[in-house]
Structure formats: C-alpha cells, structure tokens
C-alpha positions in Angstrom: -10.4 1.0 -0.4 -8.1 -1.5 0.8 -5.7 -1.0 -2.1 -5.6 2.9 -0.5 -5.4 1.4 3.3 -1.9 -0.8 1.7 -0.6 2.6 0.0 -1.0 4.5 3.3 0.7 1.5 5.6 3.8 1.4 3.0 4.7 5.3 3.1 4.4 5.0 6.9 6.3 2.1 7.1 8.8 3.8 4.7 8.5 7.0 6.6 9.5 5.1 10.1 12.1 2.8 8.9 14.8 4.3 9.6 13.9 5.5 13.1 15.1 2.0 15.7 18.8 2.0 15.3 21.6 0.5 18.0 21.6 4.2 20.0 19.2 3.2 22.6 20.1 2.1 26.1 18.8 -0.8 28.0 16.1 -0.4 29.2 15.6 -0.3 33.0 16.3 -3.6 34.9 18.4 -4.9 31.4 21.8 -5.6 31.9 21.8 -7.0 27.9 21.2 -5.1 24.9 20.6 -7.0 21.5 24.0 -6.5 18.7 22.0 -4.2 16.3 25.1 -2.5 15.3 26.3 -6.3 14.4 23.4 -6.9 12.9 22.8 -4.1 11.0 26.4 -4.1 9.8 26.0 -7.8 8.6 22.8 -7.1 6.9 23.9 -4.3 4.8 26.7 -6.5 3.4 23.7 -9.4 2.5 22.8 -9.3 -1.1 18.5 -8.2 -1.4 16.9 -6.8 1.1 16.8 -7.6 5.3 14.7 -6.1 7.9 14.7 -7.4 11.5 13.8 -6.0 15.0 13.8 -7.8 18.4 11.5 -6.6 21.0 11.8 -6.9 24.9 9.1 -5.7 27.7 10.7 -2.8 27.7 12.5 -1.4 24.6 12.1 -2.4 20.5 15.2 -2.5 18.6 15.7 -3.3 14.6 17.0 -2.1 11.3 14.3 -1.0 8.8 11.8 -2.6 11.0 8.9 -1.1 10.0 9.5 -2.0 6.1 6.2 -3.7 4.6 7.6 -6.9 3.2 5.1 -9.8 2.1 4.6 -12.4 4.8 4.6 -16.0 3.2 4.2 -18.9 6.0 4.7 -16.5 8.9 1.3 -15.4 8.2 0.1 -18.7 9.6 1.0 -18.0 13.3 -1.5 -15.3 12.9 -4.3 -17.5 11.2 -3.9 -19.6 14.1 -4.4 -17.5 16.7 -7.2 -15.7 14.5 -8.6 -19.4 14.5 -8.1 -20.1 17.9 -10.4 -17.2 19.1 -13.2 -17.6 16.8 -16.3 -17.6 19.0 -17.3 -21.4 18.4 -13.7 -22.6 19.2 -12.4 -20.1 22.5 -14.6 -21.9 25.1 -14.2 -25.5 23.9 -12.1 -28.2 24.0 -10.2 -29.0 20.1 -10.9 -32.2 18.8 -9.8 -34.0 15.9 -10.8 -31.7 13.3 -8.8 -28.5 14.8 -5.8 -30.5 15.3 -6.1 -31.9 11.8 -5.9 -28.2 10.5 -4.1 -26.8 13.3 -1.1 -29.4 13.2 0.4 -29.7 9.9 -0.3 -25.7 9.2 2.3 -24.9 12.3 4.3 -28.1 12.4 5.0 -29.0 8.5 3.7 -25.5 7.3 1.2 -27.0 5.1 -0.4 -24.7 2.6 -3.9 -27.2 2.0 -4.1 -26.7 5.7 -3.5 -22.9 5.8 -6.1 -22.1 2.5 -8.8 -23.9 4.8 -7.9 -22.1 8.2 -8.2 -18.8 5.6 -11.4 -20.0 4.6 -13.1 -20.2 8.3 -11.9 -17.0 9.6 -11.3 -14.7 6.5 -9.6 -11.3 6.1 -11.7 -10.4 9.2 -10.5 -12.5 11.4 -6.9 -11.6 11.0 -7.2 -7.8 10.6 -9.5 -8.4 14.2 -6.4 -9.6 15.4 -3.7 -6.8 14.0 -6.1 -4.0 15.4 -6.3 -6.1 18.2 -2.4 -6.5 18.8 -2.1 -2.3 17.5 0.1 -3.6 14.4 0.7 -0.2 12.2 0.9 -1.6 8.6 -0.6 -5.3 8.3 -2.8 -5.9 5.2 -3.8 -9.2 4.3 -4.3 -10.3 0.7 -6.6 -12.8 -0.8 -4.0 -15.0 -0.8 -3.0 -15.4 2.7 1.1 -15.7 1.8 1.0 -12.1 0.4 -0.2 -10.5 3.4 1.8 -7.7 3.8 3.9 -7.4 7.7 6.5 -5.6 9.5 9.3 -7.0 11.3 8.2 -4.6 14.0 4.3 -5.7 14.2 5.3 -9.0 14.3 7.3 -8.8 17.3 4.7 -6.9 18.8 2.3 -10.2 18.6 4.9 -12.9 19.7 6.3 -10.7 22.6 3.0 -11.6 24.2 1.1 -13.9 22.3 -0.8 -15.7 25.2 -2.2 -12.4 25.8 -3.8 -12.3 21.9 -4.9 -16.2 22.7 -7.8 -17.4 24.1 -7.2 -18.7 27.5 -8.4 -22.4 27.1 -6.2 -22.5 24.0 -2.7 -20.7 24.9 -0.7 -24.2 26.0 -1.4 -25.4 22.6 -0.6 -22.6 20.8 2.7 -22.2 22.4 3.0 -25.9 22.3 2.2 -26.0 18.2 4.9 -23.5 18.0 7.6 -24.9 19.9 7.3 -28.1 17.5 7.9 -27.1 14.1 9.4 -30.5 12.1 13.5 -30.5 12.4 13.8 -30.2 8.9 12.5 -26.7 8.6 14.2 -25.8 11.6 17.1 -23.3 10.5 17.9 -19.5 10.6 16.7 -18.5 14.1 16.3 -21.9 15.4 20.0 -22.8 15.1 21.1 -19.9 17.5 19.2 -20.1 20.0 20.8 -18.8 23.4 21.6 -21.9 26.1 18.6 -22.3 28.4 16.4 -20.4 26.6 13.5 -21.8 24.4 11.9 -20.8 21.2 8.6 -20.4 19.5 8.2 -19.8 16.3 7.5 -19.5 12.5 8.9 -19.5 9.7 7.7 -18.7 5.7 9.6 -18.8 2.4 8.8 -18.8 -1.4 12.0 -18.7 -4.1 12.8 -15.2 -2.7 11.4 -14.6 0.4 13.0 -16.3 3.4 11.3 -14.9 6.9 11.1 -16.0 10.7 9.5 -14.4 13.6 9.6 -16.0 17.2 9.6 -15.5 21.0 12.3 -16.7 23.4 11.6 -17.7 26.4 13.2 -18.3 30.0 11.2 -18.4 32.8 9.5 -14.9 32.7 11.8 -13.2 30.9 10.8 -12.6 27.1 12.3 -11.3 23.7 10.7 -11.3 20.7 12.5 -11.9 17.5 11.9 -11.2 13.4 14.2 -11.5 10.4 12.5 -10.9 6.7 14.0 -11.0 3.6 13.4 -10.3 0.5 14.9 -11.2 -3.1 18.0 -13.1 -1.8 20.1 -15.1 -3.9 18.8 -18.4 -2.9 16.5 -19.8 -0.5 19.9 -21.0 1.0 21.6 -17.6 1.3 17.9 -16.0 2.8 18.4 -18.6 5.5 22.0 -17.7 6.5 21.0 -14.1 6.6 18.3 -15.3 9.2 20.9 -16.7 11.0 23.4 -14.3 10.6 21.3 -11.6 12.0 19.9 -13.7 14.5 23.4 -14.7 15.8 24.2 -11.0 16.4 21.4 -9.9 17.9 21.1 -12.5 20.2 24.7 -13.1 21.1 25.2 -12.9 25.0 21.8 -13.4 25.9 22.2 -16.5 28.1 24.4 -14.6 30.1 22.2 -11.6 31.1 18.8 -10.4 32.2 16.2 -8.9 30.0 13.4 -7.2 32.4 9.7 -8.1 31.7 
C-alpha cells in the first residue's frame, strides 16, 4: 500500500516538475524576485541532478521543484517538529532528556540521536505532520534518511514553521535551527543576504548533498531548498548548493519581500 502511495507521489511530482519556472511576476507588495533564470541556468550546467525552489508569502518559485528526491538529514527538521508536538511533550517544559535528543540531532546532525527521535514518534508522526503542512509527495521510509521529499514541500514547512510547532516549543525550534555547528555550515549558510538570518538543515550521504531553510528579517520571510542528487563529490553537491543559493538570493538585502 505504501509502496503504491510512493509510485503515485513520483509520477505527480514528475508530472508537475516542470511547471515553476522564472516567468512569474512578483507578487503583490514585492519589489524582489528570486534569480531562477540564474539559477536554473547554473544548475543545468552542474553534473547529477539539482532541484530547488524558494518560497515567499506570496508566490513559489523553483526548477524541478516538485522532483521526489531522498531526504537524508533534512528529514530531521521534520522529526523534530513531529517530536515537538507529540501530546506528552506540547504542553510541558523540555528537560534534559529532550534536549539530549533534540540537540545533537539539529546541531551536529547526529544519526544515534535521530534513530531514537524515529523511534518515539514513528512514520505516523511525520506523515501527521506532511498532511498537516499539505506536502504533495512526502513518504517516509523505515529508515528515516530515505524518506522521500520535494524541494517544493519542504519550503512549504519552513516558510511557516512556527505555525506547524507547538506554541510552548517554537523559540526553541527556531533557536535549534539557527545553531547548527560551524563546521557543517556551508552551501546556503555561506550566502546569506546582509541583515537577514537563517534557519536551517542540512543532509548528505556520498551522493546526496541537500539544504532547506528559512530567512528571516523582521516579518518578512523566504523559504529556501536546494537537493541534489548523484554529484561528483560531496564537495561539488555543496557548491551547487551554493551556487544556486547565491542566484536565487542575490539582491535580497536590498528589497522587500511581502508577508
């Protein structure tokens, strides 16, 4: 059954990913539009295969965006949230054993810590939390790196994650994902427009290099997520994160994105 429910999610992610290309305008109130055309230009000459898309309150943008690629560590923003709103957790304060999983799953990206967060809150917990957020194509897998995501869904969480937290619990998950170690802090995280700041998560394996992330200033918001597959290196996967990231991004300080 869920082998069927995969099938169907990858012929209408195939089906749809052409369909968010550079033609649309800002959207009202926006005086910036994200470098697709850049992007997409730049990604087409990378070696495997790149999806991105970048979301604002208004419009989503991206280049095969609805492409079912296999999530590796990005998966664990989701577990955290699905963690975060499990019903003996939501109304409490964390102590020491939430933060001791919590922590080093977001932070370092630890796997030990992920595989018990899994544990707790299961496939159910994190397919609660796609129907929740109206993802299209997310299936998780029993193990939690090969869930399978969008660049599309995935900005579709992070544009408003508070909103999928539970209330008590939102400072710390934006707080957890503003503090991931400096050593895993590349791609996305080294283009990051002056005076804005960044959320976000990253996962990789020998040939998958992905990141997904919001950007923040004051209330403005746009949501960002670069996946690719079957690169060279794990070296060259992060360049094309950045790469992509630089164009999409580039001139953002400098304008207004509407909520």
């Amino acid at each position: 059954m869920r082998r069927a429910a995969y099938l169907a999610g990858f012929l209408l992610a195939m089906s749809g990913a052409a369909g968010l290309e550079a033609s649309a305008a800002p959207g009202k109130g926006e005086n910036w539009r994200p470098g697709v055309r850049a992007a997409k230009a730049y990604a087409s000459r990378r070696a495997g295969m790149v999806s991105f898309a970048l979301r604002t309150g208004r419009r989503l943008y991206g280049y095969d965006a609805r492409r079912t690629m296999s999530s590796a560590s990005v998966v664990k923003a989701m577990l955290m949230v699905a963690y975060l709103n499990r019903e003996r957790v939501r109304g409490r304060e964390l102590n020491e054993k939430d933060h001791a999983l919590l922590d080093p799953m977001i932070q370092r990206s630890s796997n030990a810590a992920a595989n018990q967060v899994y544990a707790i809150v299961g496939s159910a917990g994190l397919y609660r939390l796609a129907r929740r957020v109206g993802m299209r194509s997310f299936t998780t897998m029993p193990v939690w790196g090969g869930s399978q995501i969008t660049a599309a869904d995935q900005t579709k969480l992070l544009l408003d994650l508070e909103r999928y937290v539970a209330p008590r619990h939102r400072d710390t998950a934006l707080d957890l994902l503003s503090s991931v170690v400096p050593r895993q802090r590349w791609g996305i995280a080294r283009v990051i427009p002056r005076g804005w700041t960044l959320y976000f998560k990253g996962g990789w394996t020998s040939v998958v290099q992905n990141q997904v992330g919001l950007l923040r200033r004051d209330d403005r918001r746009v949501a960002i997520a670069v996946l690719t597959s079957h690169s060279p290196s794990p070296y060259y996967g992060r360049e094309t994160e950045r790469g992509v990231a630089l164009r999409l991004l580039r001139g953002l300080e400098r304008s207004s994105v509407s909520r």
